[in-house]
C-alpha positions as CSV (number, residue, x, y, z in Angstrom):
1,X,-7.3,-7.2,-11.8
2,X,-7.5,-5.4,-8.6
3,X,-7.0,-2.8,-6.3
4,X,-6.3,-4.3,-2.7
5,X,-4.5,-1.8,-0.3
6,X,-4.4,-2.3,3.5
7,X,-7.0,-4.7,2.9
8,X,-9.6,-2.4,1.5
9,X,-10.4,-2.6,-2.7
10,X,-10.2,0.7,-4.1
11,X,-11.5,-0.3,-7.4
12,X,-14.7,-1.7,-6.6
13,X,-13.2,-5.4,-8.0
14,X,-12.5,-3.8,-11.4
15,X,-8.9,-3.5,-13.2
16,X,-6.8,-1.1,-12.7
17,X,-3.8,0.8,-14.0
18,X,-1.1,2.0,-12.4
19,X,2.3,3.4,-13.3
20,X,5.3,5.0,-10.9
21,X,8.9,6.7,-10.7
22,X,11.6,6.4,-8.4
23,X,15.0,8.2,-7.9
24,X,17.6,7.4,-5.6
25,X,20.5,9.1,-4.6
26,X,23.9,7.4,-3.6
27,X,23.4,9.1,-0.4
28,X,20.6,7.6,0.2
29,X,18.1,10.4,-0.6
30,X,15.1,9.3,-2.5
31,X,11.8,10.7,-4.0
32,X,8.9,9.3,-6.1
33,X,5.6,9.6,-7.3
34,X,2.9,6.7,-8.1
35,X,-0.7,6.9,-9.7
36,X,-3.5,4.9,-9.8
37,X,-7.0,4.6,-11.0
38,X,-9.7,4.1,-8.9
39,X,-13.1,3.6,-8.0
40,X,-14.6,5.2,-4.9
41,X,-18.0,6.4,-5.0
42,X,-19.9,7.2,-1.8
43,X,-22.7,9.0,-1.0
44,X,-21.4,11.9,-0.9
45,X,-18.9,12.3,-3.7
46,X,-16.5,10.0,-5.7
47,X,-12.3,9.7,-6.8
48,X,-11.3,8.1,-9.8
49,X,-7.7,8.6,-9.4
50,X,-5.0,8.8,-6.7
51,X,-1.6,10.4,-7.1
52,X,1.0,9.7,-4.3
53,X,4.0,11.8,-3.8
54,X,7.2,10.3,-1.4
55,X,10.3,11.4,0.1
56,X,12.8,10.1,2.4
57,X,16.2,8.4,3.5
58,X,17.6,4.9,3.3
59,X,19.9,3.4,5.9
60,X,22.3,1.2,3.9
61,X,25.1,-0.5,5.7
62,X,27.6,-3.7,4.8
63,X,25.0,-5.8,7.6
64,X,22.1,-7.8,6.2
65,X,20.1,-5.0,7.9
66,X,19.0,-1.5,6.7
67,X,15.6,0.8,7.0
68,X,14.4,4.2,5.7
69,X,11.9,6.9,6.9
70,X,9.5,8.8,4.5
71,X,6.9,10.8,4.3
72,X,4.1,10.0,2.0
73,X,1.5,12.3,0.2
74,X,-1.8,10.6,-0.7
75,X,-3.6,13.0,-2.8
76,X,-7.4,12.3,-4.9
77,X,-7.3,14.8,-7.8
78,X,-11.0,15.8,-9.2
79,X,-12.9,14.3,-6.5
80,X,-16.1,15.2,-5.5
81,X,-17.9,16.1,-2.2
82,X,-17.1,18.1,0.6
83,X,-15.1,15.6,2.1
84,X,-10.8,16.7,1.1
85,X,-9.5,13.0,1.3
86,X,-5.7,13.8,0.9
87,X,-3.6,12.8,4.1
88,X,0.3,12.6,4.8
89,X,2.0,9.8,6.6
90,X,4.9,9.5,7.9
91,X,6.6,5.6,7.5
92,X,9.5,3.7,9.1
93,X,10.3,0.4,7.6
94,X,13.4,-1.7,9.0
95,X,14.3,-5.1,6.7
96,X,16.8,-7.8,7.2
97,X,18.7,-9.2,4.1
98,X,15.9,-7.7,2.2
99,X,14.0,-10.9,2.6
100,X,12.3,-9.7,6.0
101,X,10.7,-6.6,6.6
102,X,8.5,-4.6,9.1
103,X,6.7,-1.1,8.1
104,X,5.3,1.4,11.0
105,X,3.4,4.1,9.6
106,X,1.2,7.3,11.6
107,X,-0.5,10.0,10.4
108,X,-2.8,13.2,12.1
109,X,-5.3,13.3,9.1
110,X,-6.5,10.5,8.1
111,X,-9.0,10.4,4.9
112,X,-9.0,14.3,5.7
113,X,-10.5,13.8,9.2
114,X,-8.6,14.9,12.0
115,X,-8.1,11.5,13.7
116,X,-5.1,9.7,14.0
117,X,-4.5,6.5,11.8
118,X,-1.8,4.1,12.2
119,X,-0.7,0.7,10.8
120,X,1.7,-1.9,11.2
121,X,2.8,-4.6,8.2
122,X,5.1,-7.4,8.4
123,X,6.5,-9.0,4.9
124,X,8.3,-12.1,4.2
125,X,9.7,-13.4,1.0
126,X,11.0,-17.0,-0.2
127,X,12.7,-17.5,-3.5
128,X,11.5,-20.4,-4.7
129,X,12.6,-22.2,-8.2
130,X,14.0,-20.5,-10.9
131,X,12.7,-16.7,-11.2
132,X,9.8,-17.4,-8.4
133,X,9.3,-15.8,-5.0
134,X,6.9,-17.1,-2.4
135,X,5.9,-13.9,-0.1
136,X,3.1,-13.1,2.3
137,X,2.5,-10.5,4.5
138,X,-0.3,-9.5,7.8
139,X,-1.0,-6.0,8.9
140,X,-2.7,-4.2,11.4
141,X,-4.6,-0.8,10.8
142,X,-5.8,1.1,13.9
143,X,-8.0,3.8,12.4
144,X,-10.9,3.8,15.5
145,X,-10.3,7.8,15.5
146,X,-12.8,8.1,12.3
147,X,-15.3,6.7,13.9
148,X,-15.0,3.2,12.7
149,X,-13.3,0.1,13.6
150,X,-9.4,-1.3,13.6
151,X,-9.2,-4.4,11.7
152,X,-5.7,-7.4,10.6
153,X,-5.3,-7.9,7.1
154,X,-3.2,-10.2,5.0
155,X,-2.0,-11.8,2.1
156,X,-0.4,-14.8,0.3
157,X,0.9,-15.3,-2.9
158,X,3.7,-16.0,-5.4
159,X,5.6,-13.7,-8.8
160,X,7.7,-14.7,-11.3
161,X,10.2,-12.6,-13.1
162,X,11.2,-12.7,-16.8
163,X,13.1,-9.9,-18.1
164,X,11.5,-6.6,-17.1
165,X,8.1,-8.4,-17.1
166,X,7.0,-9.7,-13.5
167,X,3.5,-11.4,-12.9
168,X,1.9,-11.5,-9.6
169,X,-1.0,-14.1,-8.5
170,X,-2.1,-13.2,-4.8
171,X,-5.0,-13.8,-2.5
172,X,-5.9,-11.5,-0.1
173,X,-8.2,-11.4,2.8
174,X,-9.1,-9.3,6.1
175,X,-11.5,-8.8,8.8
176,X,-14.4,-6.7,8.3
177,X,-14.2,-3.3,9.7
178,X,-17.1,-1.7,11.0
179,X,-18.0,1.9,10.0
180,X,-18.2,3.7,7.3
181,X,-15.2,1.2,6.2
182,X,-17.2,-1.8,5.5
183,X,-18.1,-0.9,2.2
184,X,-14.5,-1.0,0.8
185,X,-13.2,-4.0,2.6
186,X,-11.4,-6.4,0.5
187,X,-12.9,-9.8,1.9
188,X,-11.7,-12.9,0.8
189,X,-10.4,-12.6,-2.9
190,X,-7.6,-13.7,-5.3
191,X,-6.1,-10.8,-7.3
192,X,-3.8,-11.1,-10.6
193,X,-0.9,-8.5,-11.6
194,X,1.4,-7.6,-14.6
195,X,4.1,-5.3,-14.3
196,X,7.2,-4.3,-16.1
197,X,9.9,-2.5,-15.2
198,X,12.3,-0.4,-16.6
């Protein structure tokens, strides 16, 4: 119903749809790509669509622990204004028993400025009764460099799984970043999903 990401909506609260593909590799080796449409206009320009490429590594052992690096490429095809909004990140995640799970992320562009952006986003999940999980997660993003403020975000919510078909009912909520920022912060708002898998 929505597009929520770092606690910012990038749909202006409409629907959305998104699709993606992953490979793995035995050795750990993986790549994908995920799209999505948006809804960004600003003043000086808009982007209707984001198309994200990824590539990294994933530490696998026989320990409840494991992690991966990547690098991320968050590109805005046809979007307007002289403002190039594509960025790369680089991201480190470390989990435990797949249950727990903390992601670092940095990048030297961010939103095609050259400031530094960085984050920080700890998950949890809780199986619950039959095919539900219980997860929630709190972030920080430090994005001061472009000239607006750093600001925690976080969410709550629960998914059930039948078949390929999962739905997802979360609320999210943040604190208000000041900036140019504040029109695309999230706020306080419940947000329903349907995926399927395959």
């Amino acid at each position: 119903s929505e597009y929520v990401y770092r606690g910012q909506s990038l749909s202006s609260q409409n629907p959305v749809i998104q699709a993606g593909i992953d490979y793995e590799h035995d050795s750990g080796v993986f790549v994908g790509a995920w799209a999505s449409t948006v809804d960004l206009p600003n003043p000086t320009g808009r982007r209707d669509a984001e198309f994200d490429f990824y590539a990294g590594y994933h530490f696998a052992s026989e320990s409840p622990f494991s992690a991966s690096v990547s690098v991320v490429r968050y590109t805005y095809p046809g979007q307007t204004g002289p403002i190039d909004y594509d960025y790369t990140e680089a991201v480190v995640v470390a989990a435990y028993k797949e249950r727990l799970s903390l992601e670092l992320g940095y990048t030297d562009s961010l939103y095609g400025f050259d400031a530094a952006g960085r984050h920080a986003e700890l998950r949890a999940d809780w199986p619950a009764k039959n095919a539900w999980i219980v997860s929630a997660g709190v972030g920080y993003n430090d994005i001061e460099e472009t000239s607006t403020s750093s600001y925690w975000y976080w969410d709550l919510g629960a998914s059930a799984r039948y078949s390929r078909l999962t739905v997802d009912l979360r609320w999210y909520d943040n604190e208000e970043p000041q900036g140019f920022l504040y029109r695309l912060s999230a706020g306080s708002r419940l947000v329903v999903a349907l995926s399927a898998a395959f």
